[in-house]
C-alpha positions in Angstrom: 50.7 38.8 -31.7 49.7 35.7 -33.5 50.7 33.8 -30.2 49.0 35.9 -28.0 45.5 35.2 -30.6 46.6 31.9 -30.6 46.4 31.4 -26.7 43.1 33.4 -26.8 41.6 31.2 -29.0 42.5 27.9 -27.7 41.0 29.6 -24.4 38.0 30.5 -26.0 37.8 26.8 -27.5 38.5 25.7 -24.2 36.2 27.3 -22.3 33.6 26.4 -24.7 34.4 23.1 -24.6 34.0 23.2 -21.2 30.6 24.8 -21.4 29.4 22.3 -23.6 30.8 19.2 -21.5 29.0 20.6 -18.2 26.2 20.8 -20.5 26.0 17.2 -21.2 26.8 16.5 -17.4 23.7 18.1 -16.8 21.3 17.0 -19.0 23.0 13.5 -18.5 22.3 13.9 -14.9 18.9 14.7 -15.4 18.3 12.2 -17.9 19.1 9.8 -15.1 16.9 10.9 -13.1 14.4 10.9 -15.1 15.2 7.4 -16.2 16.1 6.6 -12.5 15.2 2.7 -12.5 12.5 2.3 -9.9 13.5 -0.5 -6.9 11.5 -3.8 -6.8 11.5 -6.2 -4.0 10.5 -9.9 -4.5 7.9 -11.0 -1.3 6.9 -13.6 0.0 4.3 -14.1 2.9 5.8 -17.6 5.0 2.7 -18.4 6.8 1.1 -21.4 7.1 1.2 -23.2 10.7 -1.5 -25.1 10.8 -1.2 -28.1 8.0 1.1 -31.2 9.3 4.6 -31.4 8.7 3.7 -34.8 6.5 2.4 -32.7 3.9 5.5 -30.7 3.1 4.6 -27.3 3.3 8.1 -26.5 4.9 10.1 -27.6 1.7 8.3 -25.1 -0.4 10.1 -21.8 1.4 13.3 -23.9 1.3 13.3 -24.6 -2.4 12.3 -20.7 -2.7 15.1 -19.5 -0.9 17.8 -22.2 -3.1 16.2 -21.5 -6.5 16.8 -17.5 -5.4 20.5 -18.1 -4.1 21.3 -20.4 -7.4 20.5 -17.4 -9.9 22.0 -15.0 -7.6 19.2 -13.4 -6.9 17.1 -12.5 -3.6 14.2 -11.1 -1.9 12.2 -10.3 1.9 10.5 -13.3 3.6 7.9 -12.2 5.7 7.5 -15.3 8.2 4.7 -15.1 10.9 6.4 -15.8 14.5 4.3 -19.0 14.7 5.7 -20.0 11.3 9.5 -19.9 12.8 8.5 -21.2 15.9 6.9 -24.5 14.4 9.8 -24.2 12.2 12.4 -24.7 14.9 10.4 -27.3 16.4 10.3 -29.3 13.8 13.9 -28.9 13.8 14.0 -27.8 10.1 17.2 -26.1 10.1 17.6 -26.6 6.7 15.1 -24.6 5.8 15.6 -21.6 8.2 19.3 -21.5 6.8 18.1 -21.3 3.1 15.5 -18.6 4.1 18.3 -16.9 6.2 20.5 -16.3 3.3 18.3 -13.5 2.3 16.2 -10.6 4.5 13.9 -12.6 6.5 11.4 -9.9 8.4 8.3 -10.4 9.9 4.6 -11.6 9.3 3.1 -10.3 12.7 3.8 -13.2 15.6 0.5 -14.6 15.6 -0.8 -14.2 12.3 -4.2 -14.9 12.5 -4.8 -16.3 15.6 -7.7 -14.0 17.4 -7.3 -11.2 18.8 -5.4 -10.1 15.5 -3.6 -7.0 15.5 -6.3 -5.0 13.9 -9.1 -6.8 16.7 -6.4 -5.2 19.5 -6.6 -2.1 18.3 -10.0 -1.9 17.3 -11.0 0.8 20.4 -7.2 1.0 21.8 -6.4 4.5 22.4 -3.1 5.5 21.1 -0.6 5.2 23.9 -1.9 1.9 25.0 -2.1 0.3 21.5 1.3 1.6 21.4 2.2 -0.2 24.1 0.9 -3.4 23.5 2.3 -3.6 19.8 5.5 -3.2 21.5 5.3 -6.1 24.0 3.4 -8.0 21.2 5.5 -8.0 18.0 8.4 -7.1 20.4 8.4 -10.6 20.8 8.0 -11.8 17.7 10.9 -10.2 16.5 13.1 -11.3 19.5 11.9 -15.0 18.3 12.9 -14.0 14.4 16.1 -12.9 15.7 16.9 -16.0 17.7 15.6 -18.7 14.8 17.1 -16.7 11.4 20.1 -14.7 13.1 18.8 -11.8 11.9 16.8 -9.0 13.8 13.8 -8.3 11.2 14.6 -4.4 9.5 10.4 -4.3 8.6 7.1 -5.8 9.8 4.4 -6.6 6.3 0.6 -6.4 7.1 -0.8 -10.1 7.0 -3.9 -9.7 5.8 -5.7 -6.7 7.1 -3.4 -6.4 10.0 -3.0 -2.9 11.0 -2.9 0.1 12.9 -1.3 3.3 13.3 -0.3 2.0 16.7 1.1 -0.7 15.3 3.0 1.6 13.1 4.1 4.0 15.9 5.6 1.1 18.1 7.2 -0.2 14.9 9.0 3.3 14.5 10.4 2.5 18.4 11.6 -0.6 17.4 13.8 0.8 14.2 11.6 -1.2 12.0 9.4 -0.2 9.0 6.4 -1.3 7.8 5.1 -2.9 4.7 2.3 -3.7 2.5 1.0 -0.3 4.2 -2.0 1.4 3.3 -0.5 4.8 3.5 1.8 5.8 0.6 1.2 9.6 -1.3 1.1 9.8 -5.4 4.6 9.0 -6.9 6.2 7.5 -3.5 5.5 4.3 -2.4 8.0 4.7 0.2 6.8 7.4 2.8 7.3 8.9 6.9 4.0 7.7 8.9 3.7 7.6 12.3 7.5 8.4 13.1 8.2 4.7 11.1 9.0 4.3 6.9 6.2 2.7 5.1 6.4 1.0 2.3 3.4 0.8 0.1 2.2 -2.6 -1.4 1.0 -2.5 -5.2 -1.6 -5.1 -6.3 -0.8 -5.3 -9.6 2.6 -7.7 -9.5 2.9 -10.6 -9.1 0.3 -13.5 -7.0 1.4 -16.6 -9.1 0.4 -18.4 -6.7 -1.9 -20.5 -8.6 0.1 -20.1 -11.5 3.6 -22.3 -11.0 2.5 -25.7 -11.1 0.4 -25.3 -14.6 2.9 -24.1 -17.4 -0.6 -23.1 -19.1 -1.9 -21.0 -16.5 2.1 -19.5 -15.9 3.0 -18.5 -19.0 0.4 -15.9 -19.8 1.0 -14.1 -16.5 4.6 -14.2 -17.3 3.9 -12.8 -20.9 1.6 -10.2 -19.3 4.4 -8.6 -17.3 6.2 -7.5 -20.4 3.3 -4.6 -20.4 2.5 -4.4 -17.1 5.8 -3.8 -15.0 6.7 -0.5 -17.5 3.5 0.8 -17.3 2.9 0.2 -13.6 6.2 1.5 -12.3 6.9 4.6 -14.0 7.6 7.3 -11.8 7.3 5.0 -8.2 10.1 5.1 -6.0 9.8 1.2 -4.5 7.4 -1.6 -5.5 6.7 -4.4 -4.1 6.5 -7.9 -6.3 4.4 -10.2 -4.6 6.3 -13.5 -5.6 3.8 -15.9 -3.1 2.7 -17.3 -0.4 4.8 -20.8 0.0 1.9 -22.8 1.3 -0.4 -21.3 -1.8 1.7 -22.7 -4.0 0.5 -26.2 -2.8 -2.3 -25.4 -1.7 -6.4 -24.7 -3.3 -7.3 -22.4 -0.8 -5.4 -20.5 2.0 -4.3 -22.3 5.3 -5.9 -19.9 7.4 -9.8 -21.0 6.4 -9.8 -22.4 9.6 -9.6 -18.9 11.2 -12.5 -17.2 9.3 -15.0 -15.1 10.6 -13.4 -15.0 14.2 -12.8 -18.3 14.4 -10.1 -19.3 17.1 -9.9 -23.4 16.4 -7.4 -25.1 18.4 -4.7 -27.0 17.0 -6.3 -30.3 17.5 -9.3 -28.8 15.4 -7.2 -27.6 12.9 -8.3 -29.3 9.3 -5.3 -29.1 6.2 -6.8 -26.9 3.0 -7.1 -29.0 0.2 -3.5 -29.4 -1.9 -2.4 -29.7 -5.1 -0.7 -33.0 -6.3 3.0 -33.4 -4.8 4.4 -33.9 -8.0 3.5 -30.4 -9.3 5.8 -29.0 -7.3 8.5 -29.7 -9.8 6.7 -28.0 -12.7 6.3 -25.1 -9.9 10.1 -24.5 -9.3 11.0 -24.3 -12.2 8.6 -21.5 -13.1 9.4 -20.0 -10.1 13.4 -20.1 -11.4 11.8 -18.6 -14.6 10.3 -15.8 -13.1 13.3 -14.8 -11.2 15.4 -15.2 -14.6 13.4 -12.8 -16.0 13.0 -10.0 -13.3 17.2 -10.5 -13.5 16.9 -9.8 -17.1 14.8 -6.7 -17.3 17.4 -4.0 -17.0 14.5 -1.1 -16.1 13.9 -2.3 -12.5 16.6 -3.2 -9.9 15.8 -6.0 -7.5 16.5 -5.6 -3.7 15.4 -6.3 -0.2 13.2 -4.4 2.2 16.3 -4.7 4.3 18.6 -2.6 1.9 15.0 0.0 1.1 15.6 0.8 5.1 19.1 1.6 4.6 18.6 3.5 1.2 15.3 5.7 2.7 16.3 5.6 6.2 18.1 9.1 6.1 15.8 11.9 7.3 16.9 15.5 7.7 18.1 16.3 11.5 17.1 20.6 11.2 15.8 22.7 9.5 16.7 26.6 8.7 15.3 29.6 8.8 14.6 30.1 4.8 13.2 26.9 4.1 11.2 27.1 7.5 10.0 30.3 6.3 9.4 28.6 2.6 6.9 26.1 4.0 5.3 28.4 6.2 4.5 31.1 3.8 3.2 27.8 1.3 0.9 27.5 4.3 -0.4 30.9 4.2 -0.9 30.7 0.3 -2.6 27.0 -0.2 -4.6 27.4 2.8 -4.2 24.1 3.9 -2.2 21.6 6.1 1.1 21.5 4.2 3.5 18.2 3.3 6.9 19.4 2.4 9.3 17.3 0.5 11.5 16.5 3.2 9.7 17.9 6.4 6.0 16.7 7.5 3.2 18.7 8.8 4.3 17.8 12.5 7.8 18.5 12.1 7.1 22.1 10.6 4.3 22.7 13.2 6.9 21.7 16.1 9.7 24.1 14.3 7.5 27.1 14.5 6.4 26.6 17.7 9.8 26.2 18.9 11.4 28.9 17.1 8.3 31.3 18.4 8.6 30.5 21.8 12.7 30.9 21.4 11.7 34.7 20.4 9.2 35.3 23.0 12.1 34.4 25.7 15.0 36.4 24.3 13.9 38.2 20.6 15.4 36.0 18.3 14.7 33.3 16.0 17.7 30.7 16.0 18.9 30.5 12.5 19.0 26.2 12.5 15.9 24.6 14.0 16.5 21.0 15.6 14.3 18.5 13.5 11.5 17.6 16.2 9.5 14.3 15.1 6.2 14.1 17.3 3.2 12.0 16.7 -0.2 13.9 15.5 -2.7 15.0 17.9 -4.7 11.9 19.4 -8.0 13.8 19.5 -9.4 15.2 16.4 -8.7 19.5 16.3 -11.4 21.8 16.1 -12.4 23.1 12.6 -12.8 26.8 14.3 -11.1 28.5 16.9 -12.3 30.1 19.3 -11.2 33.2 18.9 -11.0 35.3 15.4 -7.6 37.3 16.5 -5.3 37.1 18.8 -2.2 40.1 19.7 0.9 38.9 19.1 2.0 38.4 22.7 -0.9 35.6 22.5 0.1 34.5 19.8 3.6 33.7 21.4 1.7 32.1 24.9 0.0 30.0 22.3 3.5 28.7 20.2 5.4 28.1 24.0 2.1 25.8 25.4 2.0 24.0 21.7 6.6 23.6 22.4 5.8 22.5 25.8 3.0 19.9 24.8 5.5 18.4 21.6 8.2 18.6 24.3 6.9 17.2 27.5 4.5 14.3 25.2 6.1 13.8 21.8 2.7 14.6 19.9 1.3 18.2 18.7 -1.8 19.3 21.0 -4.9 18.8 19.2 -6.1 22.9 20.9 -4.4 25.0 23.0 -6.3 27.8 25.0 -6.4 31.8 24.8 -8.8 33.5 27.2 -10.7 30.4 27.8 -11.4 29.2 23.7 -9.6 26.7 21.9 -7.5 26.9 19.1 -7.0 23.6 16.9 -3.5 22.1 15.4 -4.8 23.8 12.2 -5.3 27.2 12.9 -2.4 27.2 15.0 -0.1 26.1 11.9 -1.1 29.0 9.9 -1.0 31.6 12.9 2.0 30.3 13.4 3.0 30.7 9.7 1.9 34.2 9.6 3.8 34.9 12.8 7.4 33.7 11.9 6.9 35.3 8.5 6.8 39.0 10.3 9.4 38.2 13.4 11.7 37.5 10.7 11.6 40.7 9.1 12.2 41.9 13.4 8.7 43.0 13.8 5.6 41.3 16.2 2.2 43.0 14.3 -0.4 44.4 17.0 -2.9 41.5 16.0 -3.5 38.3 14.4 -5.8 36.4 12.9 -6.8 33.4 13.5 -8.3 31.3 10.5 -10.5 28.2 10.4 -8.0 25.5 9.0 -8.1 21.7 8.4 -7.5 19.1 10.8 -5.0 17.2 9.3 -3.5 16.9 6.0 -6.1 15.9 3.3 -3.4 14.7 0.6 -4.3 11.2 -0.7 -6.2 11.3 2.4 -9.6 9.4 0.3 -7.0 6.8 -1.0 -5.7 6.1 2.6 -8.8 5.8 4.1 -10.1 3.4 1.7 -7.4 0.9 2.1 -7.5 1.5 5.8 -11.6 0.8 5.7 -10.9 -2.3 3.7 -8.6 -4.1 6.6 -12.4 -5.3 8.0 -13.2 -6.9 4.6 -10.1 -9.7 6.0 -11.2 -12.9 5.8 -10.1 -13.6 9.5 -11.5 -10.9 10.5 -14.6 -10.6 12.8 -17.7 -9.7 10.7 -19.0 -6.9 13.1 -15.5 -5.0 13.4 -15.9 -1.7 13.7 -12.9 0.5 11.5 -13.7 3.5 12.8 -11.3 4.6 15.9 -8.4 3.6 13.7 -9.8 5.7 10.4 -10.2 8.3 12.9 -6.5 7.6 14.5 -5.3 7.5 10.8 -6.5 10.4 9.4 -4.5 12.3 12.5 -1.2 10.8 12.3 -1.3 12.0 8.4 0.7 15.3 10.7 3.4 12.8 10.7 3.5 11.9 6.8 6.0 12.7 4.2 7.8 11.3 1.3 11.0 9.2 2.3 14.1 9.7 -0.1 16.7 7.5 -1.6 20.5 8.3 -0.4 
């Protein structure tokens, strides 16, 4: 008897102290993720051209790169394809090998020589913009690859280079995109236009004018004991603008000579006015400083954009029935375009159209949707359909011509047509929605409606379309350029947007 109490209650302790140590997994586990140390990349923009070789703009990315490998530490080097082509005919090997020692990515290949990026897709519709992006920064990157020996894993804006084109061609080419103006609240790192994005944050960094004058470096060193807790809390990847090279040495930026739509050749090309040479000392060794203390701060973890592709590159490859349902019904309930943690507003839209016209053929939904990707609709969706109800053999018609549209062109239909009217990509989602939500429980209801909904998603839409507006207030950039096509284009690939997660 008293062993049998015995074993009972060294059981019972046991078991309790069991309880308690899954207990303290769990709120240790949580804890962590709550505490989860946000990732911070350290940029630079390799730029400048245009100034002489005499002047010594090349050594400033080369001492970069070997102050970085010294400390152990490293970052992304955005280099425009004219950079690394000057470069490598200069024959500065030295400099692309201490570069290539860390991710190296690119700058756009032109930079901003006119037509810039955002002047070629100023009026391009979506396919052709795609299309020329491709053949464009296609090349740039083959000319990355060739010079650095590495094939660039993102593309950053330069300046107010962008458009969703640009993005959609960049999602072809495996490649994300950074400094984007698209980003929702808490993730930096988002799905747009079939391509990651990484969003840029303002607020870090540009010591650019800083590192020669210990006066001028210290506060903004100082200044970052404040800012970096308070500006990262709860962001998934920020990015830490550490310079642009040549604005180290230089007043004012190289590309003055390219203002207002100005295409100078490069015997017209005039040098910005520099800094003396012998500042440059007092700069690297602030700029050793600075990476010292990033290494130091043990609540951010420095990386590249190169290992932020590999972390948030996973996406899922289907989707089931219950959490297909899940978002659909969320549909029905917010009364608005839906962005799901891990599936976007296309991807769900595709789903239910696919799994619908799968029913309408043989009465059954299929328990494990494939993950369909298409672009949004490239024209914008009506507001109101055409029709107030539809019965629920139209509404079936309606999900196999929106399958056959994602199928056939790899983007949802902005309308489809019943009896002659359109129905937008909106109301479509939520009939949709309300359709699944009954042929799962084995029953097709006599009629439908069919609501007014939303174009497109509106979440952070206001943010977006700010940042997208202000690409035209570039320097470079033509004074009369007209933002409006690619706002437009924008707001409609915002189908395609979700948050990215961290494996």
């Amino acid at each position: 008897m008293k062993l049998t109490t015995t074993l009972l209650l060294s059981s019972s302790i046991l078991l309790v102290n069991c309880s308690v140590e899954k207990v303290e997994k769990a709120q240790k586990s949580e804890n962590a993720q709550v505490e989860a140390r946000p990732f911070v990349v350290l940029c630079f923009d390799v730029e400048d051209y245009t100034s002489p070789e005499s002047v010594g703009m090349d050594d400033i990315p080369k001492w970069l790169a070997e102050t970085m490998t010294e400390r152990g530490a490293t970052g992304s080097f955005f280099v425009i394809g004219e950079k690394a082509r000057a470069l490598e005919a200069r024959g500065r090997r030295d400099v692309i090998e201490a570069m290539a020692r860390h991710d190296v990515g690119s700058h756009t290949s032109l930079g901003s020589i006119h037509p810039t990026v955002t002047e070629i897709l100023e009026h391009a519709s979506f396919e052709a913009g795609v299309e020329t992006m491709l053949e464009n920064e296609g090349a740039g990157f083959d000319d990355l690859e060739r010079i650095f020996g590495q094939r660039p894993a993102a593309l950053a804006r330069h300046g107010g280079s962008y458009g969703p084109q640009l993005v959609a061609a960049l999602s072809r080419m495996g490649a994300a995109y950074v400094y984007s103006p698209v980003s929702l609240p808490g993730h930096n790192a988002v799905w747009f236009a079939g391509a990651l994005n990484f969003h840029g944050e303002g607020d870090f960094g540009f010591f650019d004018d800083a590192y020669h004058d210990d006066a001028l470096f210290e506060p903004m060193l100082a200044a970052l004991d404040e800012k970096i807790p308070a500006g990262t809390r709860g962001l998934d990847v920020v990015a830490f603008f550490a310079n642009h090279p040549s604005k180290v040495r230089s007043i004012e930026f190289w590309d003055f000579n390219y203002y207002k739509g100005a295409n100078p050749g490069p015997e017209d090309w005039k040098t910005p006015e520099l800094r003396p040479l012998e500042t440059m000392e007092t700069a690297r060794k602030n700029f050793g400083r600075l990476v010292e203390y990033l290494q130091g701060r043990d609540d951010i973890e420095l990386t590249t954009y190169r290992d932020m592709v590999e972390r948030f590159g996973y996406q899922a490859e289907t989707i089931g029935t219950a959490r297909l349902a899940e978002i659909a019904q969320k549909v029905l309930e917010e009364g608005e375009v839906v962005i799901a943690p891990d599936y976007s507003p296309a991807e769900t839209f595709a789903a239910l159209a696919a799994a619908l016209a799968a029913y309408g053929t043989d009465g059954q939904v299929p328990e494990e949707m494939e993950c369909r990707r298409p672009f949004g609709p490239l024209q914008r969706p009506p507001r109101e359909p055409g029709v107030a109800e539809v019965t629920g053999d139209q509404a079936l018609a309606l999900a196999q011509q929106a399958h056959d549209v994602v199928t056939n062109e790899n983007h949802l239909p902005f309308a489809v047509q019943v009896d002659g009217a359109e129905v937008g990509t909106g109301s479509l989602l939520a009939l949709f929605s309300a359709v699944y939500a009954d042929v799962l429980e084995g029953r097709l209801a006599e009629t439908y409606a069919v609501p007014p909904f939303a174009p497109h998603p509106t979440e952070n839409e206001d943010a977006i379309v700010e940042e997208v507006r202000g690409c035209k207030d570039w320097p470079v950039h033509r004074e009369d350029l007209d933002m409006s096509d690619l706002v437009e284009m924008t707001r409609l690939q915002m189908w395609t947007l979700k948050p990215a997660r961290a494996r």
